[in-house]
C-alpha positions as CSV (number, residue, x, y, z in Angstrom):
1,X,95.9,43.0,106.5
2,X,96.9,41.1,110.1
3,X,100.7,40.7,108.2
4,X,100.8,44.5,107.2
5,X,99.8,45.5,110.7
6,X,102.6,43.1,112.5
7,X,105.1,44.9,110.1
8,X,104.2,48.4,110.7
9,X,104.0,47.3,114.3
10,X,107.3,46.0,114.5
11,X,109.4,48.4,112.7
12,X,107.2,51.7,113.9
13,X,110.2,52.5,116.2
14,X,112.8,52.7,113.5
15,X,111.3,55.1,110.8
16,X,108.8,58.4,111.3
17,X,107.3,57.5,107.9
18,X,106.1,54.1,109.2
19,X,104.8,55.2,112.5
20,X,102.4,57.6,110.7
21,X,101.3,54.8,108.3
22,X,100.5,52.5,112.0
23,X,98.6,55.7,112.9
24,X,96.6,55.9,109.7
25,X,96.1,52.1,109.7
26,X,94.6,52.3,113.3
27,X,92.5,55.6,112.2
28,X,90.9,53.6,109.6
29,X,90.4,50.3,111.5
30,X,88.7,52.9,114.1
31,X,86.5,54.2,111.7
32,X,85.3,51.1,110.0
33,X,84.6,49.9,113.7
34,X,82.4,53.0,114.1
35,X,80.8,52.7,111.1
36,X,79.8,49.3,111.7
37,X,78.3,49.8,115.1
38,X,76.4,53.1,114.0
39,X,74.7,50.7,110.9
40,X,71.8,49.0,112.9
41,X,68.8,48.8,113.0
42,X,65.9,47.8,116.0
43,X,61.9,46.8,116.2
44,X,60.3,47.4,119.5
45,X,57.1,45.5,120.0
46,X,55.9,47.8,122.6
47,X,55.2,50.8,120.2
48,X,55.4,48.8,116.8
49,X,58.3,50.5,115.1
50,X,61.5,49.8,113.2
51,X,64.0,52.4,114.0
52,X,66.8,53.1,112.1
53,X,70.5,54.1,112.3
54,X,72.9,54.9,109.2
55,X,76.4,55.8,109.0
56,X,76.6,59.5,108.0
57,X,73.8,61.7,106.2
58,X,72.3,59.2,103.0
59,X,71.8,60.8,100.1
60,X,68.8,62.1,98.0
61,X,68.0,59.1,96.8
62,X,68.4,56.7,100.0
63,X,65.9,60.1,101.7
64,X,63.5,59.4,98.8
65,X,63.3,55.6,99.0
66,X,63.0,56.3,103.1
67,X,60.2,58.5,103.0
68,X,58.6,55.9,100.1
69,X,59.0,53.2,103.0
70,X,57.6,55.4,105.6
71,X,60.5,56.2,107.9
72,X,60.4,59.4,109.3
73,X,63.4,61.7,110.7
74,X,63.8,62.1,114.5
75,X,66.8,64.7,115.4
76,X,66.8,64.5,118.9
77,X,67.0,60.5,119.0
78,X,69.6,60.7,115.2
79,X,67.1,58.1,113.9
80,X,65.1,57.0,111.1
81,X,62.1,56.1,112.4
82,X,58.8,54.3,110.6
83,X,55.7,52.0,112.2
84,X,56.4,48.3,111.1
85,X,55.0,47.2,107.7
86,X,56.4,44.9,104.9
87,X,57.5,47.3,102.9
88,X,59.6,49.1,105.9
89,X,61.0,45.8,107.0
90,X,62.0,45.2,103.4
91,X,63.6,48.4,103.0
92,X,65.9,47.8,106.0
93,X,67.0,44.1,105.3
94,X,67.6,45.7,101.4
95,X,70.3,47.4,103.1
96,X,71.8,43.8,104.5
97,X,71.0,44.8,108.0
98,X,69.7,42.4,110.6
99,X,66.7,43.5,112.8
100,X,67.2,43.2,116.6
101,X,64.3,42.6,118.7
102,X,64.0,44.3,121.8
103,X,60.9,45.1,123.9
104,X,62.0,47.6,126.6
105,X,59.5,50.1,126.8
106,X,59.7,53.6,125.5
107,X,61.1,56.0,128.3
108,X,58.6,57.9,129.0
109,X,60.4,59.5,132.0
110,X,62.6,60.6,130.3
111,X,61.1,62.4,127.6
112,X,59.7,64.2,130.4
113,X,62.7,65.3,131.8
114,X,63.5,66.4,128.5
115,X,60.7,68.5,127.9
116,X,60.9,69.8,131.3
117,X,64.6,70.9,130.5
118,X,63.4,72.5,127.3
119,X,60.7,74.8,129.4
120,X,62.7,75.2,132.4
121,X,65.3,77.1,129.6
122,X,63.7,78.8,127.8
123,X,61.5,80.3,131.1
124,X,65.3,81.5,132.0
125,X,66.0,82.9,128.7
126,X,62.7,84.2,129.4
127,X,63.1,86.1,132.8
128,X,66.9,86.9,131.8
129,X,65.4,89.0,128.7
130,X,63.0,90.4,130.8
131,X,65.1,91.9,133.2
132,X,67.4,93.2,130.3
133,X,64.5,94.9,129.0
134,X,63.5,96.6,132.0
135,X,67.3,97.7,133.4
136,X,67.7,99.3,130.0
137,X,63.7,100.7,130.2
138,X,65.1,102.2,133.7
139,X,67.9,104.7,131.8
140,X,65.0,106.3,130.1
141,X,63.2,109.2,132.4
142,X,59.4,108.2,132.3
143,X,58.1,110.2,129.1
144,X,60.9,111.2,127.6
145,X,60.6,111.5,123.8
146,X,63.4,111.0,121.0
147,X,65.1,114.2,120.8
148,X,64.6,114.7,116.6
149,X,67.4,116.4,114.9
150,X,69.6,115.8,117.8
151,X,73.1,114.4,118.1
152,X,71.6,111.3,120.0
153,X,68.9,110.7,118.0
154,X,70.7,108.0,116.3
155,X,71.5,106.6,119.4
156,X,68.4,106.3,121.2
157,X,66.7,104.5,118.1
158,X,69.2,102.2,118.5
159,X,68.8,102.0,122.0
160,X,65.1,101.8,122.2
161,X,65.0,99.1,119.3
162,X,67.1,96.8,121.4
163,X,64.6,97.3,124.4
164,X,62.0,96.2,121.8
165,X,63.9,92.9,121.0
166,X,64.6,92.2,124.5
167,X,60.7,92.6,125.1
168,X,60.5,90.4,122.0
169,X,62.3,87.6,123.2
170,X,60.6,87.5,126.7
171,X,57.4,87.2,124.9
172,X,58.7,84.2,122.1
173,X,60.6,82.7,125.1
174,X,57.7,82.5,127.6
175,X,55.3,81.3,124.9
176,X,58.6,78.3,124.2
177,X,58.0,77.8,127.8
178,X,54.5,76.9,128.0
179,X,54.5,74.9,125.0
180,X,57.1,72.9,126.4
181,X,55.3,72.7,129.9
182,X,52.4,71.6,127.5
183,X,54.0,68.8,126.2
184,X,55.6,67.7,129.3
185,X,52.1,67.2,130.9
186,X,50.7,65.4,127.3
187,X,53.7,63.0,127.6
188,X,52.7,62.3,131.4
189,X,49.2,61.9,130.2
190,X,50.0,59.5,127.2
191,X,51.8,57.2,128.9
192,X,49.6,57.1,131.7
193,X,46.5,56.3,129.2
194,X,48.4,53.6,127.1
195,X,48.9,51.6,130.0
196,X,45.5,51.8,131.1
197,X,43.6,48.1,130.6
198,X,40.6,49.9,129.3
199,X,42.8,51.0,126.8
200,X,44.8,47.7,126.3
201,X,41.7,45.9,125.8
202,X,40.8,48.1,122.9
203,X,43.3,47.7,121.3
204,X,43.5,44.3,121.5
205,X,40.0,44.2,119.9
206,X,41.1,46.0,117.1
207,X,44.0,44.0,116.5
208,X,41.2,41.1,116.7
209,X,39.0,42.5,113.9
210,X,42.4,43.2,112.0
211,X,43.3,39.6,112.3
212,X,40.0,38.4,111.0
213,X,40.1,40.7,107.9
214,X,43.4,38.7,106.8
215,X,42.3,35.5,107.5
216,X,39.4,35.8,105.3
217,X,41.9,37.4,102.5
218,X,44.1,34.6,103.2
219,X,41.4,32.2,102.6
220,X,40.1,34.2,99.5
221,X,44.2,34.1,98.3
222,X,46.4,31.5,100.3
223,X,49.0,32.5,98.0
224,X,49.4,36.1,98.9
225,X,52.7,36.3,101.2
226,X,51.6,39.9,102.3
227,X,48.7,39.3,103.7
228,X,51.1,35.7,105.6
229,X,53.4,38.2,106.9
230,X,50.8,41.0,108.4
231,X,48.9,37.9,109.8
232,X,51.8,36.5,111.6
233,X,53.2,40.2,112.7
234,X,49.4,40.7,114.1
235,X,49.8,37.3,116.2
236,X,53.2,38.1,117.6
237,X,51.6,41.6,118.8
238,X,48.1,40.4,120.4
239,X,50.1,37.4,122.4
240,X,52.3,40.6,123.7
241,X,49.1,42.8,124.4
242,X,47.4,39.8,125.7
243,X,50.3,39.3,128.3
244,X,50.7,43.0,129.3
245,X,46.6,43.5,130.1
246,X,46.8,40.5,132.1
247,X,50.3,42.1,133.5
248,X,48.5,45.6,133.8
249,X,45.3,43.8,135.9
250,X,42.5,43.4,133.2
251,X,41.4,40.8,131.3
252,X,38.9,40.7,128.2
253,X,36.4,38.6,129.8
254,X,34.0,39.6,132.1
255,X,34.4,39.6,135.8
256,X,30.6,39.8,137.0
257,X,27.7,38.5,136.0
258,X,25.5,41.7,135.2
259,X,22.2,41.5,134.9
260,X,19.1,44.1,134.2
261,X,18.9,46.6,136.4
262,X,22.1,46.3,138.0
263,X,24.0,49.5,138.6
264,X,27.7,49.9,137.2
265,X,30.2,52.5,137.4
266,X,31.3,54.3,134.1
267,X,34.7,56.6,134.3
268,X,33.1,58.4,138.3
269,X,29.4,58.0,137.5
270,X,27.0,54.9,138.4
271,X,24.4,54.2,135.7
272,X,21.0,51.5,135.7
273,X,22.1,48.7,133.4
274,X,18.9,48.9,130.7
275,X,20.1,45.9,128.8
276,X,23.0,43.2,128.5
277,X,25.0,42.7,125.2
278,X,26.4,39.3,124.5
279,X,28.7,37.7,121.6
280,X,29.1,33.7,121.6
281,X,27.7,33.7,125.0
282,X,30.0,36.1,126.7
283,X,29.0,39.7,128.0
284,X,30.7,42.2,125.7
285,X,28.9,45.5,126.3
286,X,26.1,47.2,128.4
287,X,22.8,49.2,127.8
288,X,23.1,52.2,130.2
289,X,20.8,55.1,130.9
290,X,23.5,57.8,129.8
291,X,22.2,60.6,128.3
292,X,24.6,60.4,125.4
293,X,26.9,57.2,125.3
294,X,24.2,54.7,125.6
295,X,26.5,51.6,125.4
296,X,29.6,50.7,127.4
297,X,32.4,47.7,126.7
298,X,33.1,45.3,129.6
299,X,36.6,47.2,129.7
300,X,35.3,50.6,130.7
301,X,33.4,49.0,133.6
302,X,35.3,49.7,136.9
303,X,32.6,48.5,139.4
304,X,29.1,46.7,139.3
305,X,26.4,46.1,142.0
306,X,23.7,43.6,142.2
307,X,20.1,45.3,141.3
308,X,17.4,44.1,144.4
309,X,14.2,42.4,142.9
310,X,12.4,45.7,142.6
311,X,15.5,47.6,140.6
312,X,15.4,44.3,138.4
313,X,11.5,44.6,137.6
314,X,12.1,48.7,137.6
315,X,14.8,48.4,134.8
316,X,12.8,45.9,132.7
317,X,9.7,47.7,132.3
318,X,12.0,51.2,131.8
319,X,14.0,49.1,128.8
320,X,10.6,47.2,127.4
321,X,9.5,48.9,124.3
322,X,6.2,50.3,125.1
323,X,2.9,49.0,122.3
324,X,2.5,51.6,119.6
325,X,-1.4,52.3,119.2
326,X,-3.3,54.0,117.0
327,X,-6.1,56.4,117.5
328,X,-7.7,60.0,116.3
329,X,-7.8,63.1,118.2
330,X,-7.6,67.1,118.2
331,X,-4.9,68.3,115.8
332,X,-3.9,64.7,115.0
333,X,-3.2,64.6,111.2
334,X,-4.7,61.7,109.4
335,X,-3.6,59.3,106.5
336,X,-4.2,56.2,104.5
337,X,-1.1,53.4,105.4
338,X,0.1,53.3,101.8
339,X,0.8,57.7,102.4
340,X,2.5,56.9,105.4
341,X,5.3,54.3,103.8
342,X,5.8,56.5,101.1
343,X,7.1,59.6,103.5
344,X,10.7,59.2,104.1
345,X,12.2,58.0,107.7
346,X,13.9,61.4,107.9
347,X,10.0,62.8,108.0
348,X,8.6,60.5,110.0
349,X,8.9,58.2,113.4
350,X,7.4,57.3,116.7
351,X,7.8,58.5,120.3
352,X,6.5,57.6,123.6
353,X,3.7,59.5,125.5
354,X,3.4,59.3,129.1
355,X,0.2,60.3,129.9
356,X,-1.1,61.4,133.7
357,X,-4.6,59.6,132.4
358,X,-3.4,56.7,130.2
359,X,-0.4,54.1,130.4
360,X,3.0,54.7,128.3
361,X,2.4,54.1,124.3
362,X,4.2,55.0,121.5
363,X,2.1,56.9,118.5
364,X,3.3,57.9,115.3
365,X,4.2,61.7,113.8
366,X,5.4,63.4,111.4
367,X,7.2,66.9,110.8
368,X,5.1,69.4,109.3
369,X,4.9,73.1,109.4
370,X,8.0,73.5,111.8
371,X,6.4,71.1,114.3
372,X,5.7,67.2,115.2
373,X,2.2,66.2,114.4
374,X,0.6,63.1,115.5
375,X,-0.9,60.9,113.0
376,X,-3.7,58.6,112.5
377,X,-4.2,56.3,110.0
378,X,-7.4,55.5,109.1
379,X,-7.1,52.0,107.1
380,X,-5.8,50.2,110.0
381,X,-6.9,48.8,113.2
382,X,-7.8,51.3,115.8
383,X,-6.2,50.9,119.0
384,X,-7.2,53.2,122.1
385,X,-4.7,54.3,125.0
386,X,-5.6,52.1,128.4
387,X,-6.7,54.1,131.3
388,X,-4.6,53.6,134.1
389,X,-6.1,52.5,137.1
């Protein structure tokens, strides 16, 4: 190939014929070129995906065997796109393409601006149909009906059913532009939350449990060389997730020493810290007084203060289960102990009184006739509420 190309380089000046060939040998060189640099393909560790470039538009079948290894289309970026797995990594070195590694982050900016271009157009197109509309509205006298059976008839319909479109359009337009508004502020948000180290942290639990469900396959199989390559891709990712929460400020071990009682401070509220959750000797969660979420992970804590002796003694009585007693009384509905296993849990429970008289107990009920009824049972010991004091 180098010999041909010093010929036709060397004689292009003497004959028209061999200049063209020197252009057609450079045209295809060119191409090749292109083709080669347009044939790659990337993993970024900070989303988990392969993408994908090919030269030209693949056929049916390579679109089939894509979609089978879970790449996905994406026009605007002109690339095949799929989260990492085995069988997506397989597909693309099946091709005899290398894998670059990269870890830039995704752009979020500037999917912004191009969202924010998209609504800022169409709210243009929008305003520019609008006033179309209404210039063209203007020509019409206020209540002037289509003449029928006159020589403009024709035209007005026409007329008025391009006001209609131009209405149309302002509507489809304006509705473009807040979706794409929409989106703008969703992308803002998203990448915003991701690199929150609440978030991080979560995720770096799940990759956790992941982990530990292929290590017990692994030990189950050692030979299974899926279950090899998930593990080590799951290692590679929690040492980067590990690295960007401690980038990012957080860390997955707690940073107080919270005890009963203390207060700590959830999202914007402070809550009383009922009760202290602990894994291999390290605080993992909290026992809050929420009215719904009742526990809270270490990573969603912002802020913690120290509880004063009487907050301490306070949230230990208010978290200590109060004793459950038995006694008879008005309305009470009584049973034998062997009746009251046989009901079903959905039936049945206990709940705590808190009695101006007594001290807080817990009694037993059960749901009958559209209502809780206390019970008694009469084949066990009776115990009596104590008065308080």
């Amino acid at each position: 190939m180098c010999e041909q190309k010093n010929c036709v380089l060397a004689d292009a000046h003497h004959s028209p014929q061999r200049d063209n060939s020197l252009r057609a040998f450079l045209f295809q060189e060119a191409l090749a070129i292109f083709h080669r640099s347009t044939m790659y393909a990337t993993y970024n560790i900070t989303d988990d995906k392969i993408r994908l470039s090919l030269d030209g538009k693949p056929d049916e079948n390579q679109i089939k065997a894509m979609r089978e290894a879970g790449f996905s289309w994406w026009p605007k970026q002109r690339l095949n796109v799929s989260k990492w797995s085995t069988t997506a990594e397989d597909y693309v070195l099946s091709l005899g393409i290398e894998i670059d590694f990269e870890d830039s982050p995704d752009d979020a900016s500037a999917r912004l601006d191009r969202f924010s271009d998209y609504a800022d157009n169409a709210q243009r197109n929008s305003d520019a149909a609008y006033d179309r509309a209404r210039k063209m509205m203007s020509a019409i006298p206020l209540g002037q009906p289509i003449l029928i059976g006159h020589h403009s008839e024709k035209r007005d319909r026409a007329f008025r059913g391009r006001i209609d479109s131009g209405m149309r359009k302002f509507s489809e337009e304006r509705e473009r532009a807040s979706y794409w508004r929409g989106r703008a502020q969703a992308a803002a948000a998203h990448a915003e939350y991701r690199e929150r180290p609440d978030v991080i942290a979560r995720r770096i639990k799940k990759m956790e449990a992941n982990k530990r469900s292929f290590e017990r396959q692994i030990a189950a199989h050692p030979e299974n060389s899926w279950c090899h390559r998930n593990l080590d891709h799951l290692e590679m990712l929690l040492e980067y997730q590990r690295a960007l929460l401690v980038d990012r400020g957080g860390s997955l071990e707690c940073k107080w020493n919270i005890e009963v009682g203390g207060r700590v401070l959830v999202k914007e509220t402070w809550y009383s810290v009922l009760r202290v959750n602990r894994k291999d000797g390290k605080i993992i969660s909290v026992s809050i007084d929420s009215k719904f979420v009742k526990v809270r992970p270490i990573e969603e804590i912002k802020e913690y203060q120290v509880p004063t002796q009487e907050q301490s003694y306070a949230a230990k009585n208010a978290s200590k289960m109060p004793p459950l007693l038995n006694y008879s009384g008005e309305g009470f509905v009584t049973m034998t102990k062997e009746k009251w296993d046989k009901i079903s849990k959905d039936y049945k429970g206990t709940r705590v009184l808190q009695q101006e008289e007594f001290e807080r107990h817990r009694v037993r009920y059960v749901m009958g006739g559209g209502s809780l009824n206390q019970v008694f049972i009469t084949d066990i010991k009776i115990i009596a509420p104590t008065r308080k004091p």
